[in-house]
PDB file as gemmi writes it, atoms N, CA and C in Angstrom:
CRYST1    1.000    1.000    1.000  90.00  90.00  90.00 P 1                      
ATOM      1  N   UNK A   1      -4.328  -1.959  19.801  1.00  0.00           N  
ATOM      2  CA  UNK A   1      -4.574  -1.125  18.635  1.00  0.00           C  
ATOM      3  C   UNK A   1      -3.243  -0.845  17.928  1.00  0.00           C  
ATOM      4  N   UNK A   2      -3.327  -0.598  16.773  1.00  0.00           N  
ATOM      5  CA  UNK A   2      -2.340  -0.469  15.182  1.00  0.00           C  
ATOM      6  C   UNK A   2      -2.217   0.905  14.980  1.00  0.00           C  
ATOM      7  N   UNK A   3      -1.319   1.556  15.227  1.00  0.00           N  
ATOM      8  CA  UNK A   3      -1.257   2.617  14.580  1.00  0.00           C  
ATOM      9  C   UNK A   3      -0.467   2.483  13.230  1.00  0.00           C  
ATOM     10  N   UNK A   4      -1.147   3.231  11.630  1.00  0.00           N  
ATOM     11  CA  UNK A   4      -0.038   3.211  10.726  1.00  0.00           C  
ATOM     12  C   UNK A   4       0.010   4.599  10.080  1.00  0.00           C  
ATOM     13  N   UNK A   5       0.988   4.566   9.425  1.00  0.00           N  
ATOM     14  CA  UNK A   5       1.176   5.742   9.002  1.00  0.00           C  
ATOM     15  C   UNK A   5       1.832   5.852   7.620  1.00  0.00           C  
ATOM     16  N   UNK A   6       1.008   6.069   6.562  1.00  0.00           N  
ATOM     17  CA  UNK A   6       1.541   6.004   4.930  1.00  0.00           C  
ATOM     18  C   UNK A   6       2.253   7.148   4.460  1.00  0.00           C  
ATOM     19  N   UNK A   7       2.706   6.891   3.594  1.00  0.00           N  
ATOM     20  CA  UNK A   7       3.684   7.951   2.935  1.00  0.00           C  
ATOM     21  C   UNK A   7       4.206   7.430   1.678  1.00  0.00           C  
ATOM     22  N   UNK A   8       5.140   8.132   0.901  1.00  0.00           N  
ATOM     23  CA  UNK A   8       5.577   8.221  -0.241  1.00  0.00           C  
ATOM     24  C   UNK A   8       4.874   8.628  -1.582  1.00  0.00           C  
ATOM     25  N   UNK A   9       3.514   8.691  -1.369  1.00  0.00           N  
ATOM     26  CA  UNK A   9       2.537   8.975  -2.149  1.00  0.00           C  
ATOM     27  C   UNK A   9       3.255  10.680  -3.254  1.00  0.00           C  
ATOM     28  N   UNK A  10       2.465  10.830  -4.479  1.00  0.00           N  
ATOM     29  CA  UNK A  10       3.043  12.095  -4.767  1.00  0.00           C  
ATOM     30  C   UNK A  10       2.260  11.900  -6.680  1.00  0.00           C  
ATOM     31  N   UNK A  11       2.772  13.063  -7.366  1.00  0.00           N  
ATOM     32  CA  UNK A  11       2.412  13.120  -8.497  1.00  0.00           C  
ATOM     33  C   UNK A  11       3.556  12.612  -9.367  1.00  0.00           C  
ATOM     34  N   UNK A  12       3.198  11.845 -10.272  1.00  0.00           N  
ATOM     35  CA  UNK A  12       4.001  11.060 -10.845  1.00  0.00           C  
ATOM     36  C   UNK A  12       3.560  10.888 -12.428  1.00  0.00           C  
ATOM     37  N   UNK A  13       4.715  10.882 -13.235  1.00  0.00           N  
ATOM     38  CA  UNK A  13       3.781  10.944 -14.993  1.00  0.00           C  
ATOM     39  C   UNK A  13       3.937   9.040 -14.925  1.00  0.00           C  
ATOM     40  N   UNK A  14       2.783   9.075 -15.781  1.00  0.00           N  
ATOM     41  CA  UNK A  14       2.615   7.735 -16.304  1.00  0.00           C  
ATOM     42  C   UNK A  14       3.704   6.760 -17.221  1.00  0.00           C  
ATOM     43  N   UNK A  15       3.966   5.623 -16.547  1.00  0.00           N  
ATOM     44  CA  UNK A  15       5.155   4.860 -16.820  1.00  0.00           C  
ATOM     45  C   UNK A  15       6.655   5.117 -15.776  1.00  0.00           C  
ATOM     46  N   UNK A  16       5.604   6.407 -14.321  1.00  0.00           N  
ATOM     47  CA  UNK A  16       6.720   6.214 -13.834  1.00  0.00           C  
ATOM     48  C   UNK A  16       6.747   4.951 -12.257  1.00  0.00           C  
ATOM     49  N   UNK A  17       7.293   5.449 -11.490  1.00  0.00           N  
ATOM     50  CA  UNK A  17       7.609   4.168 -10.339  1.00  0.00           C  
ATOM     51  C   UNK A  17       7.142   5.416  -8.891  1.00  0.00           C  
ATOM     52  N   UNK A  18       6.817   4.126  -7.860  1.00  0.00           N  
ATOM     53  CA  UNK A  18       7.094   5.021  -6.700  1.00  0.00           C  
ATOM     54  C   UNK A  18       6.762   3.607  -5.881  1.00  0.00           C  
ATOM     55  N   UNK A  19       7.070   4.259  -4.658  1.00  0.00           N  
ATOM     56  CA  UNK A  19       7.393   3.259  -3.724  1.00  0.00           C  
ATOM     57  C   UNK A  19       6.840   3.681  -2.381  1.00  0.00           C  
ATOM     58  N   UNK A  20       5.419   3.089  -1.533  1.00  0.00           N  
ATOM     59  CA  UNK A  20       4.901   3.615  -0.645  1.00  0.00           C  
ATOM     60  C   UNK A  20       5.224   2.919   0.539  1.00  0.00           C  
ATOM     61  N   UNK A  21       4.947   3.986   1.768  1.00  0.00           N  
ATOM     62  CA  UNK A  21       5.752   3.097   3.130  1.00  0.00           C  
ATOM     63  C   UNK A  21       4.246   3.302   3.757  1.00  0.00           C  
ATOM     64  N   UNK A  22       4.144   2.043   4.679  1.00  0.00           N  
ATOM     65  CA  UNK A  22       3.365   1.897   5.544  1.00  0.00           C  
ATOM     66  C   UNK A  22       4.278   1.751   7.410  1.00  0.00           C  
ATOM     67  N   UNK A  23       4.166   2.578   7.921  1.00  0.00           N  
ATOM     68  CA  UNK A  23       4.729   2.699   9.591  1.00  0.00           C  
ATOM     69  C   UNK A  23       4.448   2.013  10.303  1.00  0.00           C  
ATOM     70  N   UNK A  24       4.787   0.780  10.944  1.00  0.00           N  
ATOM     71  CA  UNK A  24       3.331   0.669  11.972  1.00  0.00           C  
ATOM     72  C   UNK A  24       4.253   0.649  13.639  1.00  0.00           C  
ATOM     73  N   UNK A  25       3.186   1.213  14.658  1.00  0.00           N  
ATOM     74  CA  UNK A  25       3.148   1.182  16.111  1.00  0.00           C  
ATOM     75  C   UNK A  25       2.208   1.215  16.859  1.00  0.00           C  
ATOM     76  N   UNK A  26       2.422   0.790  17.957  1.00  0.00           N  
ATOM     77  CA  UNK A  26       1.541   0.417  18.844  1.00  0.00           C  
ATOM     78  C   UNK A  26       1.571  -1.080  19.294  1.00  0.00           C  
ATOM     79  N   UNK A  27       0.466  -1.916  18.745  1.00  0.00           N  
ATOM     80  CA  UNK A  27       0.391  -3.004  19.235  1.00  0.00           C  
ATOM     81  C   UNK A  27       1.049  -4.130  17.958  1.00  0.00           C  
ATOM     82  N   UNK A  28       2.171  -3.876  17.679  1.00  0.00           N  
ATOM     83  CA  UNK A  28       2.467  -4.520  16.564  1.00  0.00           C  
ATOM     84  C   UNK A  28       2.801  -6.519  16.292  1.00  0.00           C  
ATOM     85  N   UNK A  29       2.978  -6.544  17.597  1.00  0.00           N  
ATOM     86  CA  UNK A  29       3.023  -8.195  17.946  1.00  0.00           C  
ATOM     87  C   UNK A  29       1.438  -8.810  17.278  1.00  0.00           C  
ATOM     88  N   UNK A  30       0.288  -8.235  17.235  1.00  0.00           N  
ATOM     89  CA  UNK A  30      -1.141  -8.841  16.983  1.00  0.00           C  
ATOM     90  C   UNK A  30      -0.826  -8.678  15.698  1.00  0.00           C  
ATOM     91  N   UNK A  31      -0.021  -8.282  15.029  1.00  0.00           N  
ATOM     92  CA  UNK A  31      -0.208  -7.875  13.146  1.00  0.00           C  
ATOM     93  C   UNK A  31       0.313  -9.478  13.100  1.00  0.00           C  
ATOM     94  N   UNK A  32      -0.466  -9.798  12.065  1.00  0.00           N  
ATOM     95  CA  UNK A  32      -0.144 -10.980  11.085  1.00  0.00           C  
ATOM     96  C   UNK A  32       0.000 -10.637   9.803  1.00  0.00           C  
ATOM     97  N   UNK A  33      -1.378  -9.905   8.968  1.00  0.00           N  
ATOM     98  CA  UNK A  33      -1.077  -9.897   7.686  1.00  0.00           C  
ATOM     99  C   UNK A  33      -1.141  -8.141   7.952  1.00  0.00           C  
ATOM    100  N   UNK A  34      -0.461  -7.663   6.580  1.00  0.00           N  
ATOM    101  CA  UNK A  34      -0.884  -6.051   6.354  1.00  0.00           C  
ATOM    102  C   UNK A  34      -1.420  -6.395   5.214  1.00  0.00           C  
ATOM    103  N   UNK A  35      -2.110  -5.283   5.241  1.00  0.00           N  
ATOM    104  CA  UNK A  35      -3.175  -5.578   3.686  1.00  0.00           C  
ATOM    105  C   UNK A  35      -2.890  -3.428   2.843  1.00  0.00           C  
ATOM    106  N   UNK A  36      -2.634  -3.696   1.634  1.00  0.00           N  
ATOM    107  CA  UNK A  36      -2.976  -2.409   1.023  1.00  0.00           C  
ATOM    108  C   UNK A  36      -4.205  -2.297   0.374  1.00  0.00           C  
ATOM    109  N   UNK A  37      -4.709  -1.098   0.137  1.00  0.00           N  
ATOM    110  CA  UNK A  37      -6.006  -1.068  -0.584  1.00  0.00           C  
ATOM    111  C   UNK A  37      -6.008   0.622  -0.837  1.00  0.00           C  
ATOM    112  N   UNK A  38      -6.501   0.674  -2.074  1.00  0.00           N  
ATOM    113  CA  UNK A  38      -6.346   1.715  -2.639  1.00  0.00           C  
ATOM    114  C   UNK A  38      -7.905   2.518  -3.127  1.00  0.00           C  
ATOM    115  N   UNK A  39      -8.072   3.882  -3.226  1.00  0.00           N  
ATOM    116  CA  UNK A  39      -9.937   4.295  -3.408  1.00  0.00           C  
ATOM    117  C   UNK A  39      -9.288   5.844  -4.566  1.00  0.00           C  
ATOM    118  N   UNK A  40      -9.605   4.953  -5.677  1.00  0.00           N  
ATOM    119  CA  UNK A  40      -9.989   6.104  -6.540  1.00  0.00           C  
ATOM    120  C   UNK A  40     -10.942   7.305  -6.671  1.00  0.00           C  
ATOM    121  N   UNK A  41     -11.177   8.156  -6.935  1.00  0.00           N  
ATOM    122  CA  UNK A  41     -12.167   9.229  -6.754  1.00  0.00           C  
ATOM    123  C   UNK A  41     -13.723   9.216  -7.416  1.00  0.00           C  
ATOM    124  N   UNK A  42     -14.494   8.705  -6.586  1.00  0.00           N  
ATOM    125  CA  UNK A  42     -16.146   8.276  -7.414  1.00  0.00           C  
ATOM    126  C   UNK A  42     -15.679   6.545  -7.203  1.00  0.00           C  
ATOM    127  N   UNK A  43     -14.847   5.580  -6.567  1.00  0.00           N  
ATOM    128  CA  UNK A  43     -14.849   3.935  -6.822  1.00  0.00           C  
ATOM    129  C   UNK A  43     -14.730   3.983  -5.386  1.00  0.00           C  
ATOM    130  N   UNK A  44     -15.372   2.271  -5.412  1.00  0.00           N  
ATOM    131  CA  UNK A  44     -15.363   1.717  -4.142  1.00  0.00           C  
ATOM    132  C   UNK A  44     -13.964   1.278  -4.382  1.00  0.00           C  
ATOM    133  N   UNK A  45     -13.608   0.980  -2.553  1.00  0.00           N  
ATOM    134  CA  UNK A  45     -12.128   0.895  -2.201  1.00  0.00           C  
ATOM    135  C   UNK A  45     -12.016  -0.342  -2.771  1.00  0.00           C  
ATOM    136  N   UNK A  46     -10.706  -0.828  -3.067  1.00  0.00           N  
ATOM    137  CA  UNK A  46      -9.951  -1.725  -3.899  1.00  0.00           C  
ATOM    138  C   UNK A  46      -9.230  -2.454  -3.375  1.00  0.00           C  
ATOM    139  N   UNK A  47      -9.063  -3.921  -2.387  1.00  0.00           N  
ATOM    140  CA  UNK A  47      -7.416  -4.244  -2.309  1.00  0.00           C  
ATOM    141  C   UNK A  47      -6.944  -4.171  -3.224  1.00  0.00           C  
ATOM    142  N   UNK A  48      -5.336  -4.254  -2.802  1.00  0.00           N  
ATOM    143  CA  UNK A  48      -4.251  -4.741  -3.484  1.00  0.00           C  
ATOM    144  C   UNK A  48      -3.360  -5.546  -3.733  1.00  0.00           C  
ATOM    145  N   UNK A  49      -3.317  -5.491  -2.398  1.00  0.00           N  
ATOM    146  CA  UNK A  49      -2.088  -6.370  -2.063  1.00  0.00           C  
ATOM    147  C   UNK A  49      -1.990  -6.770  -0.465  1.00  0.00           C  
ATOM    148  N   UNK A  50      -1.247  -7.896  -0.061  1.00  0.00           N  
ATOM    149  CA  UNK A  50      -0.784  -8.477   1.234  1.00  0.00           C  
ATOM    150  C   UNK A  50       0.221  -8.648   1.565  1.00  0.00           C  
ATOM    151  N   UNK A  51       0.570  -8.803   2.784  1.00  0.00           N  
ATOM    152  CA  UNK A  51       2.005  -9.689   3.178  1.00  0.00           C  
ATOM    153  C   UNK A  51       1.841 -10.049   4.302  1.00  0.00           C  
ATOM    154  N   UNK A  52       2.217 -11.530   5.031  1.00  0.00           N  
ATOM    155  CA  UNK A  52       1.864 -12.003   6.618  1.00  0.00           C  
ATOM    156  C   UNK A  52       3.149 -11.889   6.672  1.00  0.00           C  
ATOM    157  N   UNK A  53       3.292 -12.151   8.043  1.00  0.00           N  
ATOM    158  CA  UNK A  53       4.283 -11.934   9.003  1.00  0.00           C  
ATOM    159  C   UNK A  53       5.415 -13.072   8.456  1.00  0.00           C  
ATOM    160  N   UNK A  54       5.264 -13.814   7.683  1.00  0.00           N  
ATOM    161  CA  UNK A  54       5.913 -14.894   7.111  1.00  0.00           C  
ATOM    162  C   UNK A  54       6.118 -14.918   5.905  1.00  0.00           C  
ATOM    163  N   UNK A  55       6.087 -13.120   5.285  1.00  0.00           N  
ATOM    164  CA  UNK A  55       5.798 -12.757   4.047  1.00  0.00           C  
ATOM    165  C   UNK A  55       5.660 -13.462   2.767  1.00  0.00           C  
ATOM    166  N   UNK A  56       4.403 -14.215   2.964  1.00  0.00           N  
ATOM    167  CA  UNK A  56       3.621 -14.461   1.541  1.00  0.00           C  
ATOM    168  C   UNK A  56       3.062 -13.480   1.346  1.00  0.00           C  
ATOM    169  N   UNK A  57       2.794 -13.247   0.023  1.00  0.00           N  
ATOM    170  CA  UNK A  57       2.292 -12.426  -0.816  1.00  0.00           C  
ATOM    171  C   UNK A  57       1.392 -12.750  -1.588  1.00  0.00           C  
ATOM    172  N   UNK A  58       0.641 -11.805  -1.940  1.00  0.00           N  
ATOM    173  CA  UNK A  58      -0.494 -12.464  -2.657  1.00  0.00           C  
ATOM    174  C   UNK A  58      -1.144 -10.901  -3.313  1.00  0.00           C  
ATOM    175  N   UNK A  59      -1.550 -10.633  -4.696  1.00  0.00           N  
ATOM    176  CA  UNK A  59      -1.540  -9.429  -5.200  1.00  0.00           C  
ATOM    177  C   UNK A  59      -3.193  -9.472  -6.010  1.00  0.00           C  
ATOM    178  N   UNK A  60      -3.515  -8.367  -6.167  1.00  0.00           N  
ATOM    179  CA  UNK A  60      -5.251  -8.351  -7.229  1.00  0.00           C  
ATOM    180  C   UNK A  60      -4.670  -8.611  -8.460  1.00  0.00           C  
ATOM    181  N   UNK A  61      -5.294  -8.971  -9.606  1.00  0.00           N  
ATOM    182  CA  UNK A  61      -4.946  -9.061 -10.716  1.00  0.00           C  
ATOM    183  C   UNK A  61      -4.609  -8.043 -11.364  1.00  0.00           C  
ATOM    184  N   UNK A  62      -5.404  -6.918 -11.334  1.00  0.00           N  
ATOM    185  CA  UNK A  62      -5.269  -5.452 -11.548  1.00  0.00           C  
ATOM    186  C   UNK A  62      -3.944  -5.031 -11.513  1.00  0.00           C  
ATOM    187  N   UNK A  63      -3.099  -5.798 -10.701  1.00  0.00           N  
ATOM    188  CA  UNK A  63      -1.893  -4.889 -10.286  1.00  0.00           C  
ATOM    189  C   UNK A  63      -0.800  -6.243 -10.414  1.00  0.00           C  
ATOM    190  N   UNK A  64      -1.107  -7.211 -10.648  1.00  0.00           N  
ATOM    191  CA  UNK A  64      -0.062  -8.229 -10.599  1.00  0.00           C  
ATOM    192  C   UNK A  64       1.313  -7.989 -11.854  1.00  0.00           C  
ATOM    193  N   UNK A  65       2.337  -7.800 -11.294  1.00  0.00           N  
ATOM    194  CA  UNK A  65       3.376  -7.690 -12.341  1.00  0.00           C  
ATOM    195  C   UNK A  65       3.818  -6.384 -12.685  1.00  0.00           C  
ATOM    196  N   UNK A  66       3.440  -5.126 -11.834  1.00  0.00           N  
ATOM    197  CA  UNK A  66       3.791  -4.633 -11.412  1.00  0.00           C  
ATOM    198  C   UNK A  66       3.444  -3.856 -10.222  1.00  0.00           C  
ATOM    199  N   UNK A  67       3.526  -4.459  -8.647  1.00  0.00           N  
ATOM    200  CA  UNK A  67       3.229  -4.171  -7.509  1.00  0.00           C  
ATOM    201  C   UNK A  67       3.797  -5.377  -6.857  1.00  0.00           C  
ATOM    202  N   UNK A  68       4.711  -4.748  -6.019  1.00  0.00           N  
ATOM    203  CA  UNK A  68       5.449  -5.647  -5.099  1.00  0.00           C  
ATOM    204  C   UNK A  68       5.141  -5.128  -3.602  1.00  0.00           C  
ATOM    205  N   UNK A  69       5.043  -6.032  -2.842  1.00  0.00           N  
ATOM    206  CA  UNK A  69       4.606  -5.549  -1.228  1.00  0.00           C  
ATOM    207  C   UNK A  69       5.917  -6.161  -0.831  1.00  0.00           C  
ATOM    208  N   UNK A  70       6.720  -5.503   0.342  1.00  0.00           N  
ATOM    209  CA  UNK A  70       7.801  -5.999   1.286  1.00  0.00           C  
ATOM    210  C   UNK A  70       7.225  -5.677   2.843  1.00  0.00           C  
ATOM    211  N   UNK A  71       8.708  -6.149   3.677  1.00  0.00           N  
ATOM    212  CA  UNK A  71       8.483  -5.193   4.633  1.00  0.00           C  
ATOM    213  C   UNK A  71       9.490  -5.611   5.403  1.00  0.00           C  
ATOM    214  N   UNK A  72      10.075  -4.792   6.295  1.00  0.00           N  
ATOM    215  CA  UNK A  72      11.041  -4.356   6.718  1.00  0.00           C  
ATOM    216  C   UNK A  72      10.800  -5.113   8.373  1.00  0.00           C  
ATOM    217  N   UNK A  73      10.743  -5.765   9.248  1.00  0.00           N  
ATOM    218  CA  UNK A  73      10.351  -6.035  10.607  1.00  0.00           C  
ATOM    219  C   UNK A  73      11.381  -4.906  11.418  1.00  0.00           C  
ATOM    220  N   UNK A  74      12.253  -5.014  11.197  1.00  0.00           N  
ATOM    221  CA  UNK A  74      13.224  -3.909  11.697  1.00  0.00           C  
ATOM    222  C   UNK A  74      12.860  -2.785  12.210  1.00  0.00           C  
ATOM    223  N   UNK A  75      12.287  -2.119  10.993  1.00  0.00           N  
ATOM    224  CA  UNK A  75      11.845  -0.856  10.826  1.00  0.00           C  
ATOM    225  C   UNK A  75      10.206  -1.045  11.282  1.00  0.00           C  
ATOM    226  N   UNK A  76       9.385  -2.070  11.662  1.00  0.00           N  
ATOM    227  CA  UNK A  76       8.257  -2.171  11.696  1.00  0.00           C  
ATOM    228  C   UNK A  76       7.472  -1.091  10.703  1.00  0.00           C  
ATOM    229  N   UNK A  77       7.889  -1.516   9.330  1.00  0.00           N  
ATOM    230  CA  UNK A  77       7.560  -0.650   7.998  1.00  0.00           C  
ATOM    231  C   UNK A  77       7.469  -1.747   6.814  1.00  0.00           C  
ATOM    232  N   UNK A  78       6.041  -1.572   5.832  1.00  0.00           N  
ATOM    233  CA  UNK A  78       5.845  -2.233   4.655  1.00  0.00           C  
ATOM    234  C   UNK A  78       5.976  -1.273   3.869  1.00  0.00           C  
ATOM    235  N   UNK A  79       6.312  -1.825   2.574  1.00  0.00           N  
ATOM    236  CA  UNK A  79       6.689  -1.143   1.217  1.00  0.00           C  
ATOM    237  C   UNK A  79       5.435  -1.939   0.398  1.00  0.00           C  
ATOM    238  N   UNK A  80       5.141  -0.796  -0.452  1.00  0.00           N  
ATOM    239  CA  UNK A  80       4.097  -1.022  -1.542  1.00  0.00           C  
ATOM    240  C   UNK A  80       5.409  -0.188  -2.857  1.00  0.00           C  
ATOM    241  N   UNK A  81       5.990  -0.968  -3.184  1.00  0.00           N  
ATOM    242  CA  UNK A  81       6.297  -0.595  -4.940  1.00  0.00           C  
ATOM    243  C   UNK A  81       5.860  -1.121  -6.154  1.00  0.00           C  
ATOM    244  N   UNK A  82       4.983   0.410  -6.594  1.00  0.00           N  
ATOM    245  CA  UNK A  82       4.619   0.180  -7.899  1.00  0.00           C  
ATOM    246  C   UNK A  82       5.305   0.698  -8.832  1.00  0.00           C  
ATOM    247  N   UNK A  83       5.204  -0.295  -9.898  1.00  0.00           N  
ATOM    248  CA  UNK A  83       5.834   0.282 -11.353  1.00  0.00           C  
ATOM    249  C   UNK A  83       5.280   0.239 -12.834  1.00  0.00           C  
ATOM    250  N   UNK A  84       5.462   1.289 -13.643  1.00  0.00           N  
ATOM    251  CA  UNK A  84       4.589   1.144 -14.949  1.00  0.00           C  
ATOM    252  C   UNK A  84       3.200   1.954 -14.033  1.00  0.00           C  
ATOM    253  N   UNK A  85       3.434   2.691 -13.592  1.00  0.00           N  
ATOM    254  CA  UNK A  85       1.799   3.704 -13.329  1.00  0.00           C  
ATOM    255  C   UNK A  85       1.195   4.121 -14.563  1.00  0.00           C  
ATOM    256  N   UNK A  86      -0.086   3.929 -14.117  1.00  0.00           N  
ATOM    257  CA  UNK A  86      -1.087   4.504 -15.173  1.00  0.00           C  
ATOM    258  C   UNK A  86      -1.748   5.478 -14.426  1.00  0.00           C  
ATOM    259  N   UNK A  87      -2.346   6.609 -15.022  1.00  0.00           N  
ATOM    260  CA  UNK A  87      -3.803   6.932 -15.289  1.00  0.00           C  
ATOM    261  C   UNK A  87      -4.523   6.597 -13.894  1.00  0.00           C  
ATOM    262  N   UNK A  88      -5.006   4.969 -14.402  1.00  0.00           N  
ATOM    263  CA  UNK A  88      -6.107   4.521 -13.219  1.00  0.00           C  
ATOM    264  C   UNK A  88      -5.773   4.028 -12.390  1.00  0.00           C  
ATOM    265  N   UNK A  89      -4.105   4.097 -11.524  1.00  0.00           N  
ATOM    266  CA  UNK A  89      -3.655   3.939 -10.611  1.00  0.00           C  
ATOM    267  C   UNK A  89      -3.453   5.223  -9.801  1.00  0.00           C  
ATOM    268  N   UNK A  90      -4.135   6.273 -10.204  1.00  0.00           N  
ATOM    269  CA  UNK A  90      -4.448   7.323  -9.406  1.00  0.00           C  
ATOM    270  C   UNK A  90      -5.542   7.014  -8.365  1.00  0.00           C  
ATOM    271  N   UNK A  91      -5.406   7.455  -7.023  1.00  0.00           N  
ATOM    272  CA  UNK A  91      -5.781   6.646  -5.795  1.00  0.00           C  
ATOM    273  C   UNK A  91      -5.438   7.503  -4.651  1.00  0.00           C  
ATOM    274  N   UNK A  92      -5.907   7.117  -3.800  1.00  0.00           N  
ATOM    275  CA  UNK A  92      -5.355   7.473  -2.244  1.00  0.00           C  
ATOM    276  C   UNK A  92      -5.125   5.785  -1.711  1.00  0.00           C  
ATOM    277  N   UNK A  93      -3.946   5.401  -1.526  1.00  0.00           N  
ATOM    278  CA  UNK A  93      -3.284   4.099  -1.387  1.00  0.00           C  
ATOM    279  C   UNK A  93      -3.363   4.025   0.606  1.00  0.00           C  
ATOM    280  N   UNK A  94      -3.986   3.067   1.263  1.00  0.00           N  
ATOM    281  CA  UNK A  94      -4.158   3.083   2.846  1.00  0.00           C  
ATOM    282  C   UNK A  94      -3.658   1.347   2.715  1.00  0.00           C  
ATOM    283  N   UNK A  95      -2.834   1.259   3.964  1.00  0.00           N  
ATOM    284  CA  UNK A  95      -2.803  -0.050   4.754  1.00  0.00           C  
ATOM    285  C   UNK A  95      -3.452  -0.217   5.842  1.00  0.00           C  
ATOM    286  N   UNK A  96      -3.780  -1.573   6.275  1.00  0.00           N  
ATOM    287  CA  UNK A  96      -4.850  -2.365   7.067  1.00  0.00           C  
ATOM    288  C   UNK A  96      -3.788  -3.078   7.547  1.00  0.00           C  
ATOM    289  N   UNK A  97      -4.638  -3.432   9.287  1.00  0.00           N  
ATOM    290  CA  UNK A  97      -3.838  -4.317   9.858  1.00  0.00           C  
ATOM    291  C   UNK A  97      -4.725  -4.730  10.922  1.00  0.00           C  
ATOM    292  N   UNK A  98      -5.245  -5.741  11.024  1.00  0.00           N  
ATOM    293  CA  UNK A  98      -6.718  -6.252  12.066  1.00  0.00           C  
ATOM    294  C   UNK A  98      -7.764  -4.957  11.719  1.00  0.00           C  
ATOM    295  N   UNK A  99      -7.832  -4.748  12.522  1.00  0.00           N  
ATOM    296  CA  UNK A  99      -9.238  -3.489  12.406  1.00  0.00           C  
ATOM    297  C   UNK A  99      -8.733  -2.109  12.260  1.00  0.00           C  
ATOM    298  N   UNK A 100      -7.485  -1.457  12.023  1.00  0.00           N  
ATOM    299  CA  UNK A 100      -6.936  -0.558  11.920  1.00  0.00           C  
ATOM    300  C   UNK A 100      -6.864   0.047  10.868  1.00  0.00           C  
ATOM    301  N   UNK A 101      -6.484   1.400   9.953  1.00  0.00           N  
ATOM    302  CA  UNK A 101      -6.279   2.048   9.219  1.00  0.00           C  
ATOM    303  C   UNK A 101      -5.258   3.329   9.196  1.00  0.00           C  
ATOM    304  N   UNK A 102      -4.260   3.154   8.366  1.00  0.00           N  
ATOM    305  CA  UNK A 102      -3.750   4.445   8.401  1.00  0.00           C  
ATOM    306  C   UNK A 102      -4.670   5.583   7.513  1.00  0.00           C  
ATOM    307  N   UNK A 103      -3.629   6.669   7.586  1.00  0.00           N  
ATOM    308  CA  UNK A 103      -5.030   8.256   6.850  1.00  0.00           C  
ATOM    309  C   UNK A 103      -4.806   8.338   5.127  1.00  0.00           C  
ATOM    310  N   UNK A 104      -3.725   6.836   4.852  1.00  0.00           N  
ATOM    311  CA  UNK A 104      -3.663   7.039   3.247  1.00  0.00           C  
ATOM    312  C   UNK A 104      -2.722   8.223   2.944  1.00  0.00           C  
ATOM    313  N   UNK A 105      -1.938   8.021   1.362  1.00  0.00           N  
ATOM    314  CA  UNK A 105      -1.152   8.543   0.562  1.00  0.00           C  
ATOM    315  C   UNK A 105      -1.623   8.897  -0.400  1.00  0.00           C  
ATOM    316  N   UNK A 106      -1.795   9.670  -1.298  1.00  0.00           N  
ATOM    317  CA  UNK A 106      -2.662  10.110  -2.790  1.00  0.00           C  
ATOM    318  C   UNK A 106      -1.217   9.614  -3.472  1.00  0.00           C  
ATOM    319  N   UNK A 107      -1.716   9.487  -4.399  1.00  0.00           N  
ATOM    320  CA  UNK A 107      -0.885   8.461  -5.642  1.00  0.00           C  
ATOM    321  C   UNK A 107      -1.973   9.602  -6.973  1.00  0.00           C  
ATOM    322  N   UNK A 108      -1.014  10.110  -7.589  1.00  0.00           N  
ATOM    323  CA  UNK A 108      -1.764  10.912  -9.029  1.00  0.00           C  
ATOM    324  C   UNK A 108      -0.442  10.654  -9.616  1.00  0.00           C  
ATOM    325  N   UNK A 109      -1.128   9.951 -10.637  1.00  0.00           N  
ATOM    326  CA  UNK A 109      -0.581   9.547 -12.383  1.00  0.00           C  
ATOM    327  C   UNK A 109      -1.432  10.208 -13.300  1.00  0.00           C  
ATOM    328  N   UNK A 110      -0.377  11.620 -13.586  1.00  0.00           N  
ATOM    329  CA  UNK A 110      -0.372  12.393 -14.850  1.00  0.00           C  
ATOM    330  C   UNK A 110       0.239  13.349 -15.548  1.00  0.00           C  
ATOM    331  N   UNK A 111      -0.025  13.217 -16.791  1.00  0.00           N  
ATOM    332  CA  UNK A 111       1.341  13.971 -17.563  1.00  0.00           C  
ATOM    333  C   UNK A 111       1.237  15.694 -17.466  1.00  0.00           C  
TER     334      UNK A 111                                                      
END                                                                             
C-alpha cells in the first residue's frame, strides 16, 4: 500500500501560479505511474495529468500548456505546477498511485 500526501493547495487570484506536492510512502517501489486528478464542486472527478517512473508525461487537454507534472525520486515527491489559473481550475487536486489516494488539496481561483 501507497501512502500520499498533497499539499500546496490555497486561494489564489486568477492568472496566478501554484505548485502542488504529492508525498509518497510506504510501498513506493510498486509505483510506476502517479496520476493527478482534480473534482470541482457539483463535477465528476477529472484527470490531469501523469508521470511514470521514467517520467513521461502525458497531460488532459483542458490543462495542456499550462500544467507541468515532475517529480523528485529523492524526495519520493511529485509536483503538479499550474500556471495562468482560472476560475474553473478551482478544485480539490488528489494524486493516484495503483489503487491508492491521497485526502487532496483545494485549489480556489478568485479575485
Amino acid at each position: 500500500q501507497v501512502q500520499l500526501v498533497e499539499s500546496g493547495g490555497g486561494l489564489v487570484q486568477p492568472g496566478g501560479s501554484l505548485r502542488l506536492s504529492c508525498a509518497a510512502s510506504g510501498s513506493i517501489f510498486s509505483i510506476n505511474t502517479i496520476h493527478w486528478y482534480r473534482q470541482a464542486p457539483g463535477k465528476q472527478r477529472e484527470w490531469v495529468a501523469l508521470i511514470t517512473t521514467g517520467s513521461t508525461t502525458n497531460y488532459a487537454d483542458s490543462v495542456k500548456g499550462r500544467i507541468t507534472i515532475s517529480r523528485d525520486n529523492t524526495k519520493n515527491t511529485m509536483y503538479l505546477q499550474v500556471n495562468i489559473l482560472k476560475p474553473e481550475d478551482t478544485a480539490v487536486y488528489c494524486c493516484n498511485a495503483n489503487m491508492d489516494w491521497g485526502q487532496g488539496t483545494q485549489v480556489t481561483v478568485s479575485s
